[in-house]
N, C-alpha and C positions, 0 to 999 in steps of 0.2 A: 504493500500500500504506500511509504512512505518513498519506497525506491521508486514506484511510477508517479506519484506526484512532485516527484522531484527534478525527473527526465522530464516532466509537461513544464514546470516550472521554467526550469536555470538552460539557458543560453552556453550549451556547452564551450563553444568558441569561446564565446568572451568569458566563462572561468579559467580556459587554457590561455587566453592571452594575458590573464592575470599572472599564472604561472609562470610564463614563458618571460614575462617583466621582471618579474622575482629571479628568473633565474640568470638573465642577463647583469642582474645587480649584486650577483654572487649569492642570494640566497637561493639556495637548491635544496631540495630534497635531504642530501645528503648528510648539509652544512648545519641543517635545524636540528635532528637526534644520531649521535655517537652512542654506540651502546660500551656504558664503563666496563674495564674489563680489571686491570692491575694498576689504575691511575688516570687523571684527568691530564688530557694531552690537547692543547690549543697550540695553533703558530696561524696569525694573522694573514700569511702568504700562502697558504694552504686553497686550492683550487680546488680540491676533491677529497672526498674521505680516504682518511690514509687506507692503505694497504693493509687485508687482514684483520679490517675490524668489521664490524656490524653496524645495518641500523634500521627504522623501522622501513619497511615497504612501504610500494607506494597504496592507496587505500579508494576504495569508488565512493562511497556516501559519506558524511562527514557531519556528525554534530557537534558545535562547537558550543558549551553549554557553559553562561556566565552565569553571574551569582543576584543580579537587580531583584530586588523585592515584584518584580512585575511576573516573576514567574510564581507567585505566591496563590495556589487556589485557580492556576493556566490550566492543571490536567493536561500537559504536557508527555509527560513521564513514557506513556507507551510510544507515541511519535520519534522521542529521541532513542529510546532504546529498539527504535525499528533501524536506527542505522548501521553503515557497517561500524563506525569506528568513532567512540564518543571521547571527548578531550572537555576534562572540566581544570576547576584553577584553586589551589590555593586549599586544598584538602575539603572544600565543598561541600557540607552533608548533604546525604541522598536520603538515610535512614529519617521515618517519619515524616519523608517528604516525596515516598516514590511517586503518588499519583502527580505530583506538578513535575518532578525532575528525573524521574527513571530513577533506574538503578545501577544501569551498565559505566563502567569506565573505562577505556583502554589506554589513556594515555592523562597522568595528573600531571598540570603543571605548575610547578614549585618559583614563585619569586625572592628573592632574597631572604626578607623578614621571617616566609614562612620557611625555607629550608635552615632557616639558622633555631628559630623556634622547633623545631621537628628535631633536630640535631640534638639538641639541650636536652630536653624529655626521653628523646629512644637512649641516649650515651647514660644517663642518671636513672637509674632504675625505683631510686628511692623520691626522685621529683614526686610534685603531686599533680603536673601534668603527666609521670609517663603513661597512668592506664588509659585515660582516654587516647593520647597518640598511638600508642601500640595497640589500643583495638580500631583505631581507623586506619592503620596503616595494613595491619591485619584482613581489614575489610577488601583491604585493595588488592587480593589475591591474583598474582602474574599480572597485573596492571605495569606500563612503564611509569618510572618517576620520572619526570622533565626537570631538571635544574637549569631553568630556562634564562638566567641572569649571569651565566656564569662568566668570571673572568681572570683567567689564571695568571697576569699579570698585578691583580690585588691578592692582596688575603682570600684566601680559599677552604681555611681550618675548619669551616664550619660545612662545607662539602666532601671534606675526606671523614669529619663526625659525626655525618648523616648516613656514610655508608658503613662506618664503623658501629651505628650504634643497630642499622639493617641486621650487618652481619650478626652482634651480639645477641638479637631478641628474633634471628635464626624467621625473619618477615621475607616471603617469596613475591618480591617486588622486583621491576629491572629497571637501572638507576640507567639515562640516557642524557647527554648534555651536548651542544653546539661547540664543534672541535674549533672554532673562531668564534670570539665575541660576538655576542648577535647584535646590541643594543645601538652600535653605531650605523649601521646599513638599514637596519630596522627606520631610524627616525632619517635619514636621509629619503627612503624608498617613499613611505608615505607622506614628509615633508611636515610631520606632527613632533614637535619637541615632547620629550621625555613619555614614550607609548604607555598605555597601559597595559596589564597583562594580559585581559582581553583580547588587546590589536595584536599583540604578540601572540597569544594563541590563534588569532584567526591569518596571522600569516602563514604559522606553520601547517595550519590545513590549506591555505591557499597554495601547498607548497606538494603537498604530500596525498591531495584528495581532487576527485573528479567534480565531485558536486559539495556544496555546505549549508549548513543549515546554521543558523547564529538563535541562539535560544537566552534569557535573560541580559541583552543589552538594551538596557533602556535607562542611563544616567540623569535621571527625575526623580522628586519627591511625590510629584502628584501625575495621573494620567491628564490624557488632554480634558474629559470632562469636570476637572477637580479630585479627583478621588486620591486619596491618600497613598502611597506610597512605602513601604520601607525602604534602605539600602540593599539588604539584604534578606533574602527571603526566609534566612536561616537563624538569622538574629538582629538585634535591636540594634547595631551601630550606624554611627553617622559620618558621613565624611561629606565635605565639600567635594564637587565633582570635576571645579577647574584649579583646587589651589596645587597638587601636586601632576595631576595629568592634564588632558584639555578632553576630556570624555563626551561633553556634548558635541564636539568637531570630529571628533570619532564616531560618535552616531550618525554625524548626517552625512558624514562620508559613507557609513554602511547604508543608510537609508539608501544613496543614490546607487550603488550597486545593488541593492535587491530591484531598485524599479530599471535598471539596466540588465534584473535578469542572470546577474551574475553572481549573486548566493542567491539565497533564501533568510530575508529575517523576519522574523516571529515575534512578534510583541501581542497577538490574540490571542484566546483562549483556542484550545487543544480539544474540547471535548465532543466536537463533530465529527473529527480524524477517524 
């Protein structure tokens, strides 16, 4: 169902000319997930995944599923989890929330804050975050981890103690990271200062998937008829939306590609599907 409405949808050309932009700009396929093997290995001049490693294939449907309070009571859940391959951000819950947001995850992706927070709790067994962490990461069975900010030219301690603390609490998760910093070509490509993890998750499906589906981007408090809003559909926090990213120019930048046919974004309810 969600594979043919997606073929009736999305302008296959113009999501491959997406791609083929991205890959002219050095973000490939390749360049977005390295699968970790004995060490995180970045070099800037790097054209192609080196030699002898792994990384994710390339994939045909693609849900790329954010965290906005609009997905709150959408009935979602089954449409996203009809794709091949779902990418959520930031450890996400799903539990208590399947019917708006599915279930399925194949690919989480991890930004600084939260792979440093993740770190701390799996390495400390005695924290009082670690059972909550190790039971979501738990959750995440053969899911990949994205350490999607990674930059081996800073400090990186807290990505060799996120795979240390994997290893310790023996969690079947594959930890996959960008063998070249992404963060610079990222905000050259789309021409948006400092991306959000969002934009950055929906490149690396523009990167690695045939068709997308974008599910929770909608950086507002209130729908257009007034109706209230959370930030997140998962809990009560608040964040301003343009003081550290530019989020609403990111929306209306996706706005214009779903009406050019080249994703699919979702901001309706789900329970027609």
């Amino acid at each position: 169902m969600v594979k043919r409405r997606l073929a009736e949808y999305i302008d296959e050309d113009k999501a491959f000319g997406i791609r083929q932009n991205l890959l002219k700009a050095g973000i490939t396929p390749y360049l977005i997930t390295l699968t970790y093997n004995d060490g995180f290995k970045q070099n800037q001049s790097m054209k192609r995944r080196p030699d002898g490693t792994n990384s994710i294939p390339l994939q045909g449907t693609c849900a790329v599923v954010g965290s906005a309070g609009i997905l709150q009571n959408s009935r979602c859940g089954c449409d996203i989890d009809g794709h091949d391959f779902v990418f959520r951000g930031n450890l996400a819950k799903t539990i208590d929330f399947e019917e708006d947001v599915g279930t399925k995850t194949d690919l989480m992706v991890l930004n600084g804050a939260s792979s440093v927070q993740s770190s701390k709790c799996l390495t400390n067994l005695s924290a009082s975050c670690h059972e909550a962490i190790y039971k979501t990461f738990d959750e995440l069975n053969d899911t990949y981890i994205w350490i999607s900010k990674l930059d081996v030219s800073k400090n990186i301690s807290y990505a060799h103690d996120l795979v240390a603390g994997i290893k310790k609490n023996n969690l079947r998760v594959k930890i996959v990271y960008p063998y070249r910093n992404l963060l610079s070509p990222i905000t050259r490509f789309w021409k948006i200062k400092n991306p959000s993890l969002g934009l950055i998750m929906y490149t690396a499906a523009a990167s690695i998937c045939r068709r997308v589906s974008l599910y929770g981007f909608y950086p507002f408090y209130k729908l257009p008829n007034g109706e209230p809003l959370k930030h997140h559909y998962y809990d009560n926090r608040t964040l301003n939306y343009t003081t550290n990213h530019h989020m609403p120019a990111e929306y209306e930048m996706l706005k214009s590609f779903n009406k050019s046919r080249i994703i699919r974004l979702v901001t309706d309810k789900c329970r027609n599907l």
